[in-house]
MARZA-658352 format. One record per residue (C-alpha): residue number from 1; residue in three letters; x, y, z. Coordinates in pm, whole numbers, plus 32768, in hexadecimal, padded with zeros to 4 digits. Layout:
r nr->NUM, rest->Ala, x->X, y->Y, z->Z $
...
***
This chain:
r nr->1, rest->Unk, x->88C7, y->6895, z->524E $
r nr->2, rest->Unk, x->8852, y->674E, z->52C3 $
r nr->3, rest->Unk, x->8833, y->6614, z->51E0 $
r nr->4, rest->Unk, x->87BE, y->64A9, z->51EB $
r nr->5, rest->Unk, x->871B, y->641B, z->531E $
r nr->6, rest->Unk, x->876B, y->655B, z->5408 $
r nr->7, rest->Unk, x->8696, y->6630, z->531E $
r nr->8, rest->Unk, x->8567, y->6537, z->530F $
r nr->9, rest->Unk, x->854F, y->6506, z->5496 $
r nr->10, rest->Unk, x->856C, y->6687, z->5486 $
r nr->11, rest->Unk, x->845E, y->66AA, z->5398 $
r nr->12, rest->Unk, x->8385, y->65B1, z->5446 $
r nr->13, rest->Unk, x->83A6, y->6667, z->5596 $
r nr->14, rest->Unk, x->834E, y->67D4, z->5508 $
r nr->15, rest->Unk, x->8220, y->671E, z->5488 $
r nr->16, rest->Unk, x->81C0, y->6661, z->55E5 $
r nr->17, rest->Unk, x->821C, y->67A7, z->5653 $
r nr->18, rest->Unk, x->8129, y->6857, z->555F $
r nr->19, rest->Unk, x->8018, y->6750, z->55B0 $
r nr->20, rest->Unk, x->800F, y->676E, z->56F2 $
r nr->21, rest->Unk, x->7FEE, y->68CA, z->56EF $
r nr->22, rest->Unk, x->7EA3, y->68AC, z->5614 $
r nr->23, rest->Unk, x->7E16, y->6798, z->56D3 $
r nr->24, rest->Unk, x->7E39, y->687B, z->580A $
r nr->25, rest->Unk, x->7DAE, y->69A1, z->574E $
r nr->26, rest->Unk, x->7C5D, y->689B, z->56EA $
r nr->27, rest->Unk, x->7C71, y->684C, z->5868 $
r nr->28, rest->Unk, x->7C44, y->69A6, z->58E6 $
r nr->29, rest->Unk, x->7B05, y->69D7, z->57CF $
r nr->30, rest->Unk, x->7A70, y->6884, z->5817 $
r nr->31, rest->Unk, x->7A73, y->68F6, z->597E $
r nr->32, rest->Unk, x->79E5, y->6A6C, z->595D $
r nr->33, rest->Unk, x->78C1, y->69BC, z->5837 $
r nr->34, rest->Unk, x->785E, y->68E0, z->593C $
r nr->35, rest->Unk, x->7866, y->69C3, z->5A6D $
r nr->36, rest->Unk, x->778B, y->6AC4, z->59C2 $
r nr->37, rest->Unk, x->7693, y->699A, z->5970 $
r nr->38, rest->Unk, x->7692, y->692F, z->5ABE $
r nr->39, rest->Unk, x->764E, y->6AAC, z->5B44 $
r nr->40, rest->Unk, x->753E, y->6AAA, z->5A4E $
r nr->41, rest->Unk, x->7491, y->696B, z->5AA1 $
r nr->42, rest->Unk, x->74DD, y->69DB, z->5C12 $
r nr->43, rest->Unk, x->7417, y->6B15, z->5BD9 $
r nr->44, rest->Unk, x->72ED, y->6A6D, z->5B45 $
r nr->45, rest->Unk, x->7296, y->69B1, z->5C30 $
r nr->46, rest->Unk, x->72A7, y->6AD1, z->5D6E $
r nr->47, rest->Unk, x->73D2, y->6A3F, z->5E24 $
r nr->48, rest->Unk, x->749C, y->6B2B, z->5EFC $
r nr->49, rest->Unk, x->7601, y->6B65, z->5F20 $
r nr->50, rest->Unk, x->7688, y->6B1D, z->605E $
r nr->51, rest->Unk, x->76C9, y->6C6A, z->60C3 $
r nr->52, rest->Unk, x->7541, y->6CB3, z->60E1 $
r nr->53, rest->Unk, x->74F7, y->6B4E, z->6172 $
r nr->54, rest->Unk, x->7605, y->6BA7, z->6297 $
r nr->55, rest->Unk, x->7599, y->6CFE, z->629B $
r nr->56, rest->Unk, x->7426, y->6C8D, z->62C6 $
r nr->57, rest->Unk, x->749F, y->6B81, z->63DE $
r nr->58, rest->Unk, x->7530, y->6C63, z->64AE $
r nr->59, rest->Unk, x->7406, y->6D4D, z->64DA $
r nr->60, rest->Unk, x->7349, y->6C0D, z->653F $
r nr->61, rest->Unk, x->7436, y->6BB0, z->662B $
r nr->62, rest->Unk, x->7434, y->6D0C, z->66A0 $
r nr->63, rest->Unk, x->7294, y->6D1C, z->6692 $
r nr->64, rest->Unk, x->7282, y->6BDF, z->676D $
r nr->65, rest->Unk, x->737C, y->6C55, z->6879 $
r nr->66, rest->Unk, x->72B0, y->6D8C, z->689A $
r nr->67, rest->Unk, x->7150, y->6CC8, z->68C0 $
r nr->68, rest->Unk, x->7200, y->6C0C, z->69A1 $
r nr->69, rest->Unk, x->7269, y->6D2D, z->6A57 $
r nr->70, rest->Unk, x->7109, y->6DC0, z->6A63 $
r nr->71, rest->Unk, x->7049, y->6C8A, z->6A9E $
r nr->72, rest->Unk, x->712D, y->6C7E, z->6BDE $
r nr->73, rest->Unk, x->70C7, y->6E1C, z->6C1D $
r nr->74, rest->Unk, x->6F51, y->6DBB, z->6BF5 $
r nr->75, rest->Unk, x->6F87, y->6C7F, z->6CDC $
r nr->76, rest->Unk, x->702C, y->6D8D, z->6DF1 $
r nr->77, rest->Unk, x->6F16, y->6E67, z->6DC6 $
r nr->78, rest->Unk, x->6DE8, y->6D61, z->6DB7 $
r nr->79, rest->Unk, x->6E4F, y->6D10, z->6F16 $
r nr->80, rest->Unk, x->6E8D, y->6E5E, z->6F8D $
r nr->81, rest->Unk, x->6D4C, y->6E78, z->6F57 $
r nr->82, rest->Unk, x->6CB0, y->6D33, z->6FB1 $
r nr->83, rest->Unk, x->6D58, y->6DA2, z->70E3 $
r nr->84, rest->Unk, x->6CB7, y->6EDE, z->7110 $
r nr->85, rest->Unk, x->6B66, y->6E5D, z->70D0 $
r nr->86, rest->Unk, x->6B97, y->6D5A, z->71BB $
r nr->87, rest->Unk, x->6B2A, y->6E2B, z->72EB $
r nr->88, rest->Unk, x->6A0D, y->6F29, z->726E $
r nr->89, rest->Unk, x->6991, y->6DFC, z->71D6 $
r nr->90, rest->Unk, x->6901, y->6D39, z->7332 $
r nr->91, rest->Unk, x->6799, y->6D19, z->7385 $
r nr->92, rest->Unk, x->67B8, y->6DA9, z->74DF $
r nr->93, rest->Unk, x->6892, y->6EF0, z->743C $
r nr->94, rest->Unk, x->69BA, y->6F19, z->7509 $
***
């Protein structure tokens, strides 16, 4: 059995010990209290996770290589056609 100074630093430590221990228990339910009020004030005002927003942004990017894509089809075939026209469409007819 301790006595005299050894056994009051030993006391004091169990009880930094202790402390600590509780202030990193208040840490952890500080930290979930204010996430969940975050999530909540998130929610109210109709803010998306990033998940959707990069979700969402890759259809677009998808959606605008594909109009590119057919704008350059319809470009192909406008002058195919302006081509064929050409011809039939001279006021003498050959």
């Amino acid at each position: 059995m301790s006595t005299g100074p050894n056994r009051i630093l030993d006391e004091f430590a169990k009880l930094m010990t202790d402390a600590a221990g509780a202030a990193q228990g208040v840490r952890r339910e500080v930290e979930t209290a204010f996430r969940g009020q975050a999530e909540k004030i998130l929610n109210t005002m109709d803010v998306v996770q990033r998940e959707e927003f990069e979700a969402v942004r890759d259809m677009a990017v998808k959606a605008r290589a594909e109009n590119k894509a057919l704008a350059a089809r319809l470009e192909a075939l406008e002058a195919r056609l302006a081509g064929a026209e050409s011809p039939a469409a001279s006021p003498d007819g050959k």
